[in-house]
C-alpha positions, -999 to 999 in steps of 0.1 A, spaced: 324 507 -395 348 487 -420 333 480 -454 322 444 -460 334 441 -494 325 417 -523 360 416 -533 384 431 -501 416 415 -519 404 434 -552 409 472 -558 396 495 -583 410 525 -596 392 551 -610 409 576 -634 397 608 -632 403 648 -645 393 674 -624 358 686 -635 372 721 -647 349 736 -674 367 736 -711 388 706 -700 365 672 -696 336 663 -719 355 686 -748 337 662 -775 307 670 -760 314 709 -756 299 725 -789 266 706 -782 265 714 -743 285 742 -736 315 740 -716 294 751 -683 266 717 -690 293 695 -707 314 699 -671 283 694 -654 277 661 -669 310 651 -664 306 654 -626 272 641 -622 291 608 -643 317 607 -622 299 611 -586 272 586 -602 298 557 -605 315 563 -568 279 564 -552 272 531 -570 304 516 -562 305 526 -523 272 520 -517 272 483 -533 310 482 -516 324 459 -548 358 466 -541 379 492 -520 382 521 -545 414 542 -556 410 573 -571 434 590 -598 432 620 -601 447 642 -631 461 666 -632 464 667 -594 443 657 -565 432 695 -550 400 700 -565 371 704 -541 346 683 -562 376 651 -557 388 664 -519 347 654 -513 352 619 -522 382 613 -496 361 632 -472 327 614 -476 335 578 -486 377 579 -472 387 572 -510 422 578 -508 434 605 -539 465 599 -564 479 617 -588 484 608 -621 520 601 -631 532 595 -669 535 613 -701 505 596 -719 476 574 -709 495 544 -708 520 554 -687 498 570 -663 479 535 -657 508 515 -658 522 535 -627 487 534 -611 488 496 -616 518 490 -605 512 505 -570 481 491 -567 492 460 -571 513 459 -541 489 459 -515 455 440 -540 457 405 -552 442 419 -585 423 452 -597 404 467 -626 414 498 -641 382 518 -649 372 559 -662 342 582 -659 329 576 -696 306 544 -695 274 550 -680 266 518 -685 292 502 -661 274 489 -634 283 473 -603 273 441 -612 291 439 -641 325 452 -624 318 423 -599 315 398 -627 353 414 -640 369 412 -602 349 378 -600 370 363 -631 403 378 -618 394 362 -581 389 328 -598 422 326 -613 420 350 -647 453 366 -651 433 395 -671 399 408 -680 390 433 -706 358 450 -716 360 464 -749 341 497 -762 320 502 -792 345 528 -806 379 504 -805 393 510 -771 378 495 -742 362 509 -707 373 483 -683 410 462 -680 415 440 -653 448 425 -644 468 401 -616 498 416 -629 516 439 -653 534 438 -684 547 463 -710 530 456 -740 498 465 -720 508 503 -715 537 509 -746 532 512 -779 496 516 -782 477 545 -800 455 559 -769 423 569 -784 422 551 -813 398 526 -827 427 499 -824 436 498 -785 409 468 -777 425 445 -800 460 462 -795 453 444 -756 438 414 -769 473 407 -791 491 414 -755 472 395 -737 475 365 -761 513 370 -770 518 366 -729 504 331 -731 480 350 -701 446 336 -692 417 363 -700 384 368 -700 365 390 -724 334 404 -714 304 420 -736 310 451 -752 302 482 -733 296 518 -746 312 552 -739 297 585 -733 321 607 -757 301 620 -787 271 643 -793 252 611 -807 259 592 -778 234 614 -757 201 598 -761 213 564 -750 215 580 -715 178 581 -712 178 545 -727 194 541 -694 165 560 -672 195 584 -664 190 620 -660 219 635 -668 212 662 -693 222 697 -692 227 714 -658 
């Protein structure tokens, strides 16, 4: 059966690593262990494509780093027929600029997510595709920290991916300068937070989530 979707023209694209131990969550590693820190990491990640299948938003893309061959992402393409990209660029923002751009050949307009906010919901990644399906150009949903967990565009443009200090507390208002200096109409939505740091923890159970060690 096709997906009824709330958005078929829409698309979102999911960055994600491969949930190898030592390698995701590394922040979260002398608090956890590599073993429970890579275990949160994948219970995050299969959380938000459950959510977003089973509430069909938008038809899903995940990107996959560094490649797509890792059982735990093979599952998705097999279970929900997500198809699997690799990530291709030197840094963060060349990586989603290449993901954007191919995405938006075949979707009117997409949101570029990660695994890191728990608190991303489907309803509010409808209320993003909503703005862009009612004429935004972009959306963005800044993160406590500086950067943001949610960017959602019609189209592309430079300043967006170059030039910007990935993990820094100045990408959110790095975007918001873009998006202004591109005369673009944009939508900012409330501020989310991310899942990076030992103190970050206990706002999961804030959440009723259970997604402690192991």
């Amino acid at each position: 059966m096709v997906p009824e979707y709330l958005h078929p023209d829409g698309g979102i694209l999911l960055f994600a690593k491969a949930p190898r131990p030592g390698e995701v969550k590394t922040r979260l590693i002398p608090t956890l262990g590599e073993e429970s820190a890579t275990a949160l990491y994948q219970r995050l990640l299969e959380r938000l494509v459950n959510n977003l299948s089973e509430d069909q938003v938008a038809p899903i893309e995940l990107w996959c780093a560094p490649d797509t061959g890792h059982p735990r992402l093979q599952r998705f393409q097999s279970k929900f027929d997500i198809p699997l990209h690799q990530q291709q660029g030197d840094d963060l923002g060349a990586r989603m600029a290449f993901a954007a751009d191919e995405a938006l050949q075949h979707h009117a307009y997409i949101v570029l997510i990660g695994v890191d906010c728990p608190a991303l919901t489907s309803v509010i990644m409808d209320q993003a595709l909503q703005s862009l399906r009612c004429g935004s150009d972009a959306v963005l949903i800044p993160a406590e920290d500086g950067g943001y967990v949610l960017l959602g565009l019609r189209c592309t443009a430079e300043c967006l991916f170059q030039g910007i200090s990935w993990g820094s507390e100045t990408v959110a208002e790095a975007t918001r300068q873009c998006l202004d200096e591109l005369g673009w109409q944009w939508e900012e939505l409330p501020v989310l937070w991310d899942l990076d740091r030992p103190e970050d923890l206990p706002r999961l159970w804030e959440l009723g989530l259970d997604l402690g060690k192991g």
